[in-house]
C-alpha positions, 0 to 999 in steps of 0.5 A: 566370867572366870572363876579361879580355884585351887585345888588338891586331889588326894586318892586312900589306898583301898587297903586304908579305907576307914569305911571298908569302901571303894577309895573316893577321889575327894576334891577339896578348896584349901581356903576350907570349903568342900566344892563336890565330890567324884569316883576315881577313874584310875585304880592305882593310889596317889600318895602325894598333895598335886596342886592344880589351878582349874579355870572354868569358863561357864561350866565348860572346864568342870573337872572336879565337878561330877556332872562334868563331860570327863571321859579319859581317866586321872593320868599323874593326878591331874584330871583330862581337859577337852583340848577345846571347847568347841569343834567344828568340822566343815569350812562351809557357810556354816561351819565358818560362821560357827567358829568365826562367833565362837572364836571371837567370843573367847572360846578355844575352837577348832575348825576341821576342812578337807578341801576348800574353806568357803565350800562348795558355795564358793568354790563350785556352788552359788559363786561360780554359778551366778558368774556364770549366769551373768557371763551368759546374760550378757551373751543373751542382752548382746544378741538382743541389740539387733533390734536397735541396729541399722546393720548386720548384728552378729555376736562373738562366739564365748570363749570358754578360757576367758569365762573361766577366768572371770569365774576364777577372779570372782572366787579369788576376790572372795576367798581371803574373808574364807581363808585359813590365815583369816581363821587363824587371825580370829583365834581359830585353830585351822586343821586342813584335813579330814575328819573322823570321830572316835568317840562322843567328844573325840575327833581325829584329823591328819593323826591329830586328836581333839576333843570337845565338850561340843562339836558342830558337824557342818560339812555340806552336800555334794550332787547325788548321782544316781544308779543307771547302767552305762552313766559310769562308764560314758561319763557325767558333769557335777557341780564340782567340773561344769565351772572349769570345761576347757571348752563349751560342750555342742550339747548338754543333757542335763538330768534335773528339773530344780534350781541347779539344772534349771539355772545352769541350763539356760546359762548354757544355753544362752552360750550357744549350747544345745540343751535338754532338761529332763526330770521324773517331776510333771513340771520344772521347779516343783518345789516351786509354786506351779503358776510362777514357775510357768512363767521360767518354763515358757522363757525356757522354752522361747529360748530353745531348751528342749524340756522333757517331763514325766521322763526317767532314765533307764540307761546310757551308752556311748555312740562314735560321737555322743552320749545316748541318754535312753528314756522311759516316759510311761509307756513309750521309750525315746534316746536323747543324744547329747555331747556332755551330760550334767548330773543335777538331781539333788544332793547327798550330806557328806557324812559318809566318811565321819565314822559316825557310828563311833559317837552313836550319831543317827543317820537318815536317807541320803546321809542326812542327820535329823535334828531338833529344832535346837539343831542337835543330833540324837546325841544332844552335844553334837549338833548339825547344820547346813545340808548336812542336817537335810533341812533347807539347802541354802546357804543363807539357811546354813548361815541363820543356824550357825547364828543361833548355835553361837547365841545357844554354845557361846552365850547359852542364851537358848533358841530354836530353829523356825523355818517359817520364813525362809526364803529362797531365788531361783535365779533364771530369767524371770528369776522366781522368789518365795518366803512363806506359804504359797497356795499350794502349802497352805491348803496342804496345812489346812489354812484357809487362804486367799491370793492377791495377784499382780501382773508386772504388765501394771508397773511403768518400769517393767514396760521400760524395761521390756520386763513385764512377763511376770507376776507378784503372788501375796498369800493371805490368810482369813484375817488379810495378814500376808503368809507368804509371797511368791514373784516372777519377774526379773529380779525378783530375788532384790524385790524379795525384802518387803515380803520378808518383814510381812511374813515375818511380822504378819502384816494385814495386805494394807501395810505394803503401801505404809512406804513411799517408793520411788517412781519408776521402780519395779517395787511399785509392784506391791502398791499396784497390788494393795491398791487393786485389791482396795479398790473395789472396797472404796470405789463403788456406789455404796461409798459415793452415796454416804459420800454425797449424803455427808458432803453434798458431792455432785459427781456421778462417779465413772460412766460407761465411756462412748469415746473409742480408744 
């Protein structure tokens, strides 16, 4: 609601001062009414009536107020404003979402990006990678049609040229909902250059100066490279080069066993590229439930990708026609040789260059800032999202904290943060998915719990589709209501929505058969699971007998069969 007010500010001369005290500045209603009263900010005397409209827009513009956020001191008697009422510095996931709601919810927002809006996830994160990913799964599906062919079956060489191509038309595609005329058209003032704070509620980028009573710090990660002798000097990939390669490298080394590596290490391979993955972790995907996560490693290593756990490097240099990546594997040493090496070993926020310090903003490892569940910094009118607060770094997750900080700044209806549902898909082939608790985290937070497990080899599609190496993991806590999820399968990032409303809501393990699904569908699963885990309940001799006792059935129930299969 706008509230309108007219307003005059009158300064005393100290040396008139009826009281003997400092001179006040007095901020009075002319229809009569004394709305508040404030000290002055400016030494000098104004001697004349200075009549001002105030608009304010639920306590965002409060000059007369003394609780008001006014920093800068009455300059010709008319008090600062903020020249918005919202500032954003991130064109990412996040950063997007926060200024698109605010904007068309009537606030003056500005949104600051250095680079590209959409951010990495749409210029060198998710988009291109799951190109990628499907380019080579479409080499991977080629060369499996030998096995349906009379003749001779030989797939074409990738060319890297037209692959980067359909990389490029896929980001294109998407870029106008991300581009800065869009922005514009919603209401939101787009500056195309860094960012760096002055104070609390200032912000400087390109020689322009804004101010805000909030500003949103939302400007992502980057690949954190790590401090080892040589790799400098003989070269690296990241995310922001590996969608963009004139030509295919002969080999790859790439250093990290998580999503990224993992993922990008069997699209390469399936391009014909010599991989080897290698991490300090025991395993591949750790932060994956172990038992589902063996099912990627076994395709890994079916498809030729060499995986070398438990392994760090020491250093690297430069032979006549390879990087040598030297390992240190607890005792023993041992030389990788690969053409390319592809650095994926997580992520650092990139806060470097914000000049934090001048708004008293707290800094974490790696450049994160920690927030509270409302999603503020220490300094509660600057709140973060996105990996620049370390938290989840997913765009979905960067997504569902900008919605709550639009429903927090723009409608002050309140929230926090919960991140108990959140989800996530490594997108390999079996792809892995997981929402919630898996046994592993449940028993490190103490929750008694048991798994009902189901093996894709039990549902009709997966046989048709020769996709049965996998496996459906539901969590249940002592009550049988479902905690988390965790699934092996192709697809199984699209097979994800049912357990999410079962996290969400903590249905009983029974509630999955509730819908009536389509046959022959790889959702099937989760009834193949609820009906496993009943089974027993219902079909046994208990059962049948006050069955035969109530309605005088006469079957025996299953027998040993004597027939061979």
């Amino acid at each position: 609601m706008y509230l309108l007010f007219i307003v005059y500010y009158r300064v005393l001369p100290a040396s008139k001062a009826a009281d003997g005290r400092s001179p006040r500045v007095g901020c009075e209603n002319l229809s009569g009414g004394l709305t508040s009263r404030g000290e002055p900010r400016a030494a000098a005397a104004i001697t004349r009536l200075e009549i001002i409209l105030v608009i304010a827009i639920d306590g965002l513009y409060i000059p007369c107020s003394e609780t008001a956020h006014v920093k800068t001191a009455i300059t010709k008697g008319i008090p600062h404003m903020y020249t918005h009422d919202i500032v954003v510095i991130g064109g990412g996931a996040g950063g997007l979402s926060v200024a698109s709601g605010c904007a068309q919810l009537g606030l003056k927002t500005a949104l600051v990006e250095r680079e590209h809006m959409g951010g990495d996830c749409l210029h060198f994160g998710c988009v291109p990678s799951k190109s990628l990913i499907h380019v080579a799964s479409e080499f991977a599906a080629a060369r499996r049609l030998s096995g349906y062919t009379r003749g001779d079956f030989t797939v074409p060489p990738p060319d890297m040229q037209a692959i980067n191509k359909q990389i490029a038309a896929v980001i294109s595609a998407i870029a106008y909902h991300d581009s800065p005329v869009r922005f514009r058209s919603l209401g939101v003032d787009v500056y195309l250059s860094a960012a760096q704070f002055r104070n609390e509620h200032e912000v400087e980028t390109g020689g322009t100066v804004l101010s805000a009573k909030r500003i949103v710090v939302a400007t992502g990660s980057r690949a954190a490279v790590p401090s080892i002798s040589g790799l400098a000097e003989a070269g690296y990939l990241t995310n922001r080069d590996v969608f963009s390669l004139p030509q295919l490298p002969s080999s790859l080394a790439i250093m990290g066993a998580g999503p990224i590596g993992v993922e990008l290490g069997q699209a390469f391979r399936r391009l014909g590229v010599e991989v080897t993955i290698i991490d300090k972790a025991a395993r591949i995907l750790p932060r994956d439930d172990a038992e589902v996560a063996r099912f990627v490693a076994k395709k890994l290593e079916a498809e030729g990708i060499q995986i070398v756990t438990e392994a760090a490097v020491e250093g690297v240099s430069q032979s006549a026609d390879a990087k040598v990546l030297t390992l240190r594997k607890g005792n023993k040493r041992d030389t990788v040789e690969a053409s390319e090496i592809l650095v994926a070993a997580g992520r650092r926020a990139n806060t470097d260059e914000l000049n934090l310090e001048r708004a008293s903003v707290e800094i974490g490892p790696r450049g994160v800032i920690p927030v509270n569940d409302k999603l503020q910094s220490n300094v509660a009118h600057i709140s973060v999202i996105g990996d620049a607060n370390g938290n989840y770094p997913f765009t979905h997750v960067a997504g569902a904290e900008a919605a709550l900080l639009v429903r927090r700044l723009a409608l002050h209806a309140g929230g926090r943060i919960n991140y108990r549902t959140v989800p996530w898909v490594s997108y390999t082939d079996p792809e892995l998915a997981n929402v919630g608790h898996s046994e592993t985290s449940a028993a490190a937070a103490e929750i008694s719990a048991r798994v009902v497990r189901q093996s894709f080899a039990g549902v009709d599609r997966a046989h048709a589709e020769t996709a049965t190496d996998g496996i459906l993991k539901i969590v249940l806590d002592k009550r049988d209501k479902v905690i988390g999820v965790q699934i092996a399968a192709r697809g199984a990032g699209e097979l994800l929505g049912p357990a999410l409303f079962a996290v969400r809501h903590r249905w009983k393990l029974a509630k999955f058969r509730d819908a009536l699904t389509p046959y022959p569908t790889m959702s099937e699963v989760y009834g193949r699971a609820v009906s496993s885990e009943l089974a027993a309940k219902l079909f046994n001799p208990t059962v049948r007998k006050i069955l035969r006792g109530l309605f005088r059935y006469r079957g025996l129930g299953p027998q040993p069969s004597t027939e061979v299969a």
